[in-house]
C-alpha positions as CSV (number, residue, x, y, z in Angstrom):
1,X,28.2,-14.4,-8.0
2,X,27.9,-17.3,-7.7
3,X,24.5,-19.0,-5.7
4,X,24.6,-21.6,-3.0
5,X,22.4,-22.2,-0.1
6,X,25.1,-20.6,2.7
7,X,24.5,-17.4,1.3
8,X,20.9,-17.1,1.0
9,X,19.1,-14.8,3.1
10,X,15.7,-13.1,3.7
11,X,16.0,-9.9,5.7
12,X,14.3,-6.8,6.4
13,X,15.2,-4.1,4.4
14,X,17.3,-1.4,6.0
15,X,18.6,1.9,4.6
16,X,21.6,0.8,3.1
17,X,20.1,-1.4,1.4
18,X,18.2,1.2,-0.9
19,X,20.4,1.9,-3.8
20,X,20.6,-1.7,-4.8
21,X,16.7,-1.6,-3.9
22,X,16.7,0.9,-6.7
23,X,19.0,-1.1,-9.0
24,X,16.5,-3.9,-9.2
25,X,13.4,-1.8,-8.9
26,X,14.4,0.1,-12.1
27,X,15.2,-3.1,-13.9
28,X,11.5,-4.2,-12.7
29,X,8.8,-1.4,-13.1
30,X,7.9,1.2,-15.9
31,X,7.4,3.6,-13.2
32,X,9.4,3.9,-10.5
33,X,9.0,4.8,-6.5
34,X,11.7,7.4,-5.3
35,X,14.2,6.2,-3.0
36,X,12.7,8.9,-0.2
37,X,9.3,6.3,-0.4
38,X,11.6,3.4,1.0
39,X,12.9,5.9,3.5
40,X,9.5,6.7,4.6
41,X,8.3,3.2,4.1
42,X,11.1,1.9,6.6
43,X,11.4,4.6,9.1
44,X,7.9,5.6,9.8
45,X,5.1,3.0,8.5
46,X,4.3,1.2,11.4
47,X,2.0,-1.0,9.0
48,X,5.4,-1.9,6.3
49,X,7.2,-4.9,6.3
50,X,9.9,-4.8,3.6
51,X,12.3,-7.7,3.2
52,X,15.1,-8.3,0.8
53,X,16.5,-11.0,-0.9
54,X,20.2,-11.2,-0.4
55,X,23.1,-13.5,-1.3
56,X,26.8,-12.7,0.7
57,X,30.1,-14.2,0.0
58,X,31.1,-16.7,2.3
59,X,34.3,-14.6,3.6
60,X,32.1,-11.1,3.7
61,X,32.6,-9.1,6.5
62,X,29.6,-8.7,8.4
63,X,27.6,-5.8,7.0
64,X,26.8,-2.8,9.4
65,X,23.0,-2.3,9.5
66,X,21.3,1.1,9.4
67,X,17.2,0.5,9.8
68,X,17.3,1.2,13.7
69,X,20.8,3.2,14.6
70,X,22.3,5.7,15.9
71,X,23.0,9.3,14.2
72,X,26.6,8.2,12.8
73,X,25.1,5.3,11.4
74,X,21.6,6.5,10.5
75,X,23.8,9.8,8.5
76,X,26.0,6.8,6.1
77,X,22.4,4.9,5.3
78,X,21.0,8.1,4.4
79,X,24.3,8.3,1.6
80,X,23.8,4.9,0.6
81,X,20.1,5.9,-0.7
82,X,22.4,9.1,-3.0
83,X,25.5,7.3,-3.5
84,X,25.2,4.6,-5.5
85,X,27.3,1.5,-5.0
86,X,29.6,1.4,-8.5
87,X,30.8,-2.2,-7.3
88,X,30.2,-4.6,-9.9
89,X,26.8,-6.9,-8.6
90,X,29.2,-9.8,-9.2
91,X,31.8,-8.6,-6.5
92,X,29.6,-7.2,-4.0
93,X,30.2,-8.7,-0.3
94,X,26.2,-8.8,0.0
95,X,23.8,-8.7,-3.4
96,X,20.4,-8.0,-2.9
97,X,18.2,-9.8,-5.8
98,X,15.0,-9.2,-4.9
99,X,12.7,-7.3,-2.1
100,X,9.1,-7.8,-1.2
101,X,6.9,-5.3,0.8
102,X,3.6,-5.8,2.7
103,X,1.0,-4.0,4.7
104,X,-0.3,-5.2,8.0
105,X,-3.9,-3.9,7.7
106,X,-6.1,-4.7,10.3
107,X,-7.7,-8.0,8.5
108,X,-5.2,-9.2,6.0
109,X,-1.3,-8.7,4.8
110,X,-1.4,-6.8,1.6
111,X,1.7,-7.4,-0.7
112,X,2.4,-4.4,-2.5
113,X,5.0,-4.9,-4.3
114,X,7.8,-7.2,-5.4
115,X,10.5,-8.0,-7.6
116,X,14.0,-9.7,-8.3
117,X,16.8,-8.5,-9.9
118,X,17.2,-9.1,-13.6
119,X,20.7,-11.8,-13.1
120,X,18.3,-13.7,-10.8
121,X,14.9,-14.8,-12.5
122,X,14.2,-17.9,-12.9
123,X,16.2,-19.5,-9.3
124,X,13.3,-19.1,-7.1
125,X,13.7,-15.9,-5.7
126,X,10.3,-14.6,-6.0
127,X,9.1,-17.5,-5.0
128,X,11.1,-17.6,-2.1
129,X,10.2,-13.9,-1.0
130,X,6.5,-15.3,-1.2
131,X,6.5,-17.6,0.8
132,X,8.8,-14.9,3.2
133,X,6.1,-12.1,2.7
134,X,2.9,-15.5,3.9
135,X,5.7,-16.9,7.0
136,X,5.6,-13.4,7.9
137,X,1.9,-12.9,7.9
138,X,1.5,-16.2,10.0
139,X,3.4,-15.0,12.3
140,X,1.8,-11.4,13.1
141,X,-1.6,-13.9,13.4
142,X,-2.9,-12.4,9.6
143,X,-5.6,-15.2,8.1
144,X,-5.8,-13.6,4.6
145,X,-2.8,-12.2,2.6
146,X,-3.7,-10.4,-0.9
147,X,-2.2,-8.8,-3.5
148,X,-2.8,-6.7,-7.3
149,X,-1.2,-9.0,-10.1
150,X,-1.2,-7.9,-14.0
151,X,-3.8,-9.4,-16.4
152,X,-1.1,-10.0,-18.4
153,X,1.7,-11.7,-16.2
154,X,0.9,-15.0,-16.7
155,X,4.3,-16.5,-15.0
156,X,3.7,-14.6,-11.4
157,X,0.1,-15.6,-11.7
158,X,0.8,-19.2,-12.2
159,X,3.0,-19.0,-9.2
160,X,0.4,-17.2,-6.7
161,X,-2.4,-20.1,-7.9
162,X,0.3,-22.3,-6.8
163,X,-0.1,-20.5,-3.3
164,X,-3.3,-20.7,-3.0
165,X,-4.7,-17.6,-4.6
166,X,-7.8,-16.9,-5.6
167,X,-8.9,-13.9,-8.2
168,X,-11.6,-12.1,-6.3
169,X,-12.0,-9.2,-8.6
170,X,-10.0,-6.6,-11.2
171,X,-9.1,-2.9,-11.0
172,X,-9.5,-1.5,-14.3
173,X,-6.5,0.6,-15.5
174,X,-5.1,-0.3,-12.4
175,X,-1.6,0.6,-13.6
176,X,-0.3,4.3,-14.3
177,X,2.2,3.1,-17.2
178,X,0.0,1.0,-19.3
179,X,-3.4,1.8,-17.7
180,X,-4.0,-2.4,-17.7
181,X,-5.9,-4.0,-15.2
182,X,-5.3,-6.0,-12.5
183,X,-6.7,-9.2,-10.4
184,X,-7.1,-9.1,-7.0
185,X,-5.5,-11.8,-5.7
186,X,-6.3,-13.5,-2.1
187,X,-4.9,-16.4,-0.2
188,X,-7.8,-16.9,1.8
189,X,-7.7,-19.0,5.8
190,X,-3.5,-19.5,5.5
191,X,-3.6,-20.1,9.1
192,X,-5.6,-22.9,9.1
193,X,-4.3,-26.5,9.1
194,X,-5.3,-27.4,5.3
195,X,-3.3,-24.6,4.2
196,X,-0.1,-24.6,6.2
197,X,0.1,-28.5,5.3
198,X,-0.2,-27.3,1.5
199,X,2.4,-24.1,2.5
200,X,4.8,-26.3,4.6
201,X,5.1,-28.7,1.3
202,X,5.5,-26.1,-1.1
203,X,8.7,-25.0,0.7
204,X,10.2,-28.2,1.4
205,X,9.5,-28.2,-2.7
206,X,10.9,-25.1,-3.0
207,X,14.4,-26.3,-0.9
208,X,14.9,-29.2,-2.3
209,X,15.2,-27.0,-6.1
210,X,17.1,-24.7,-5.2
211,X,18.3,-25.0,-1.5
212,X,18.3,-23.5,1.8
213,X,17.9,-20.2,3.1
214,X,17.3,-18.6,6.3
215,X,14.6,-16.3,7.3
216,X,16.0,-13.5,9.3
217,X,13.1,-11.6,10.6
């Protein structure tokens, strides 16, 4: 498929949107979460704030959402999450390549979790749910957004210290698979005029690479 800037999208995630959540979610993480944890995540955490990543065909029929519908509708998202889509990625009307979820705690925006699909590292999708997952916070009035990062994943931590994000401590054996720690990670004050100026530049950076998007959310 191929990528332009008409058919990127950030979105909140919905229930049909799950089996390719799993798709990339399996291709990202040792250890996975079951599709029922999205459910719950989506229907009934007041807190959550998933998004996904998607890029549509310019002649795609526009898709029939599931994440507030009625019984008809809310009965075919539930099938999606059990039903697989055996489409080809590269034929799909809509792709999702990545999703990002947060917390809305009652002091910060917690990130906990994201990832892109395998097809799609390296074209600024992560960094583009990032700065999604911190336009987000800004707008629900959050001052400090934080996250867990690997010791080890020196690529995502290079792009958070690009964000502004400070290690403010380590979880020992913070991760079931490996048992390796983890930095705390905190973008301290991004409501405040230094940072936005520093935010707002990184994504005009960030469009002129690799073009425009919209924020749907």
């Amino acid at each position: 498929m191929q990528v332009t800037a008409l058919t990127q999208l950030v979105r909140p995630m919905d229930l049909s949107d799950i089996a390719q959540v799993m798709e990339v979610e399996q291709q990202s993480f040792p250890t996975m979460w079951p599709p029922t944890a999205f459910r719950r995540e989506i229907q009934h955490n007041r807190l959550a704030r998933y998004l996904v990543a998607a890029q549509r065909r310019p002649d795609a029929p526009p898709p029939v959402r599931t994440r507030t519908a009625g019984l008809r509708r809310l009965v075919d998202g539930l099938r999606t999450i059990v039903e697989p889509d055996d489409t080809p990625p590269e034929e799909r009307d809509e792709l999702v390549v990545g999703f990002i979820g947060l917390w809305l705690l009652v002091d910060e925006a917690h990130i906990v979790t994201i990832a892109v699909r395998d097809s799609h590292r390296g074209r600024g999708v992560g960094e583009l749910l990032l700065i999604a997952a911190i336009e987000s916070a800004l707008r629900e009035a959050q001052d400090t957004v934080t996250l867990e990062c690997r010791v080890s994943n020196s690529v995502a931590l290079r792009l958070y210290e690009k964000y502004g994000f400070q290690q403010g401590g380590l979880r020992p054996r913070y991760y079931s698979d490996n048992h390796e720690d983890a930095y705390i990670l905190t973008a301290p004050d991004v409501s405040s005029p230094a940072y936005r100026q520093r935010f707002d530049r990184l994504r005009d950076e960030h469009r002129d690479r690799f073009g425009d998007y919209d924020l749907d959310f």
